[in-house]
C-alpha positions as a printed Julia matrix, in Angstrom:
189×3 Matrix{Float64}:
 151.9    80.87  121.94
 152.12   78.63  119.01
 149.83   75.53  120.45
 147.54   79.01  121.72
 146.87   79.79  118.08
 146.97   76.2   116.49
 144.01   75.56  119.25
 141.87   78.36  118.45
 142.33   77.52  114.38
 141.24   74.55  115.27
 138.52   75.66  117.27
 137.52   78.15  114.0
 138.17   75.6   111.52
 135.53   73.01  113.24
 132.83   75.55  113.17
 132.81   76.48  110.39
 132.28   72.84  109.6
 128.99   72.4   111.43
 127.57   75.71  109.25
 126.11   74.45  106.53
 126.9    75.79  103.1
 123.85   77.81  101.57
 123.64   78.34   98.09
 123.32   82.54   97.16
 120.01   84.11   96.5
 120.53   86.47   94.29
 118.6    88.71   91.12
 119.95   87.17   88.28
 118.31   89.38   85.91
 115.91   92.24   85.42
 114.6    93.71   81.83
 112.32   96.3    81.86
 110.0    95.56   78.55
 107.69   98.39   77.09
 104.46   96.78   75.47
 100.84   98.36   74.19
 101.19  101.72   76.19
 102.37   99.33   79.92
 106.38   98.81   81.43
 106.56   94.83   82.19
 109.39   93.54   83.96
 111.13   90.57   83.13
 113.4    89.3    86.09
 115.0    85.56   86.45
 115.47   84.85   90.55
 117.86   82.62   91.96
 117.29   80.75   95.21
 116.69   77.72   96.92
 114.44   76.96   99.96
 115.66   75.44  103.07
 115.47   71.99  104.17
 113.25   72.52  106.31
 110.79   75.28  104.4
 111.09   72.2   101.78
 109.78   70.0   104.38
 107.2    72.52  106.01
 105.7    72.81  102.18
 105.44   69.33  101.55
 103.45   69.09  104.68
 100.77   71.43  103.41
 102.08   74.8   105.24
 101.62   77.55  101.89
 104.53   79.08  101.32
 104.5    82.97  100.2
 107.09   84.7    98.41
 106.97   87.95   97.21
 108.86   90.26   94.92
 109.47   94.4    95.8
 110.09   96.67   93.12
 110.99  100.08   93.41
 111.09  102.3    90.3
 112.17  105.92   90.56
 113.91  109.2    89.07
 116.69  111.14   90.19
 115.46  114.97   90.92
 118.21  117.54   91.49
 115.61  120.29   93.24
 113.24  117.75   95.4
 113.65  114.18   96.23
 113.49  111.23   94.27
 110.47  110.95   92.54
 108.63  107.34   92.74
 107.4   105.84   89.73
 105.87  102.59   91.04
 106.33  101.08   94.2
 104.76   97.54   94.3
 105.21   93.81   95.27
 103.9    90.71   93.58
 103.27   87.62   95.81
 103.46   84.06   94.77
 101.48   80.98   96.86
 102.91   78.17   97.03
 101.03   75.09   98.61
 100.74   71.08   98.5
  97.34   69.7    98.24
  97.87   66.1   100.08
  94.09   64.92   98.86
  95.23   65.25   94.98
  99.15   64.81   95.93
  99.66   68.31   93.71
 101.48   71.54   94.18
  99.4    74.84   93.38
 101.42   78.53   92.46
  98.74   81.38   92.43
  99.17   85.0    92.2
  96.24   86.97   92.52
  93.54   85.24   90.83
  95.39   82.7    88.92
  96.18   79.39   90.09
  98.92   77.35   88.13
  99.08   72.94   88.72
 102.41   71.8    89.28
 103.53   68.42   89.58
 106.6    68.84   91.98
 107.53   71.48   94.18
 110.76   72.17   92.18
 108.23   72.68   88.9
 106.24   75.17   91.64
 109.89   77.18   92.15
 110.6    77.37   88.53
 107.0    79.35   88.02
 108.34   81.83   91.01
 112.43   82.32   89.41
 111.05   83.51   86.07
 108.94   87.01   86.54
 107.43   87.1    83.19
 105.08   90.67   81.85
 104.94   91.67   85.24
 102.59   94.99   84.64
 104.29   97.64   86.87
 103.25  100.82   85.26
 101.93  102.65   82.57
 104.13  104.01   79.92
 102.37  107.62   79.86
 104.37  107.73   83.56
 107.8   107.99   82.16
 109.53  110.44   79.76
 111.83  109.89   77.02
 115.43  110.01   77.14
 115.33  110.2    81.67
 117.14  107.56   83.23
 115.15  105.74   85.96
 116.99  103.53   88.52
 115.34  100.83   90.03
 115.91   98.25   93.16
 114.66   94.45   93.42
 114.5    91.96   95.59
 112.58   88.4    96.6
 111.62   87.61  100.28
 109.67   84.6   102.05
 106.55   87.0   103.23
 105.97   85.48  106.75
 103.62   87.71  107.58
 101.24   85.74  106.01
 102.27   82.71  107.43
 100.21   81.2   110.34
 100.92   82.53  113.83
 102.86   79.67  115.12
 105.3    79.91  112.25
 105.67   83.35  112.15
 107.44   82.87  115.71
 109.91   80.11  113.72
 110.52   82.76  111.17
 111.53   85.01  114.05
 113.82   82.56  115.41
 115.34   80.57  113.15
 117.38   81.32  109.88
 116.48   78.36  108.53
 112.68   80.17  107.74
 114.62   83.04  106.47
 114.52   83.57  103.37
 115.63   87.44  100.82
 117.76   87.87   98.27
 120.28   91.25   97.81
 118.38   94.29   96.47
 118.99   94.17   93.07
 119.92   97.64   91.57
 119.16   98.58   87.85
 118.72  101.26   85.9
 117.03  102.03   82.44
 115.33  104.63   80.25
 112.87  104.54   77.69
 114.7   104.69   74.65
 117.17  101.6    75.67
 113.58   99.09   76.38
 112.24   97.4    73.45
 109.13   98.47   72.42
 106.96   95.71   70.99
 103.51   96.17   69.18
């Protein structure tokens, strides 16, 4: 009975060596900011990309990560009633020609010189415009949820069937839950 359970320790302790450890992805940080009539978030994001999406970037394949937000307020009568409901997608891609990373979002394209620089853009969510201020009322608590995901639904068709099948291309971090109201954000000019 004894060598029975020593074995299958054993067994259980060398498999766990062959998983490799992966570092949390997690929200670190969200502040909702209120500025010139508009709610901005503010969120800091900490992950880290596989070895082998690091490798798959570095060979040119763009990279898209994107942010979900979820803002709402708590109705006793109805359900919860949405305040904004939107996503904002990085791209992140190696140009081998000029050896140099690009981050866009929307129409704006940032140079980077390494794709560790290219992360750093992507962790720090800075004046993210998520909705306008006349939406919200003073003194209601909102709640909100947050969370960062590899998008690779935008990825070419071949590696979207990697994505599928591999957690290696897998990449989200927890929902992030926060809550806020109107008179606790700082209002700037």
């Amino acid at each position: 009975m004894l060598r029975t359970l020593l074995s299958i320790a054993l067994c259980l302790f060398t498999l766990m060596q062959g998983v490799p450890a992966m570092a949390a992805d997690y929200i670190e940080r969200v502040d909702p900011v209120l500025n010139n009539g508009q709610l901005y978030i503010d969120a800091d994001i900490e992950f880290e990309l596989s070895p082998e999406l690091r490798d798959a970037a570095q060979k040119g394949l763009p990279l898209y990560l994107t942010v979900d937000l979820n803002i709402s307020h708590s109705r006793w009568w109805w359900f919860d009633k949405t305040i904004a409901s939107t996503e904002l997608t990085w791209r992140i891609q190696y140009n081998a020609l000029t050896r140099q990373w690009r981050v866009g979002t929307g129409t704006l394209s940032l140079p980077a010189s390494t794709l560790d620089e290219a992360l750093a853009l992507v962790r720090h969510v800075r004046g993210w415009d998520v909705a306008a201020a006349s939406d919200l009322a003073a003194d209601t608590q909102y709640s909100g949820r947050m969370r960062m995901r590899l998008d690779t639904s935008r990825l070419a068709r071949p590696f979207q069937v990697d994505a599928l099948n591999s957690a290696a291309w897998s990449l989200t971090t927890p929902w992030k839950n926060f809550t806020f109201s109107i008179s606790d954000v700082d209002s700037q000019p």
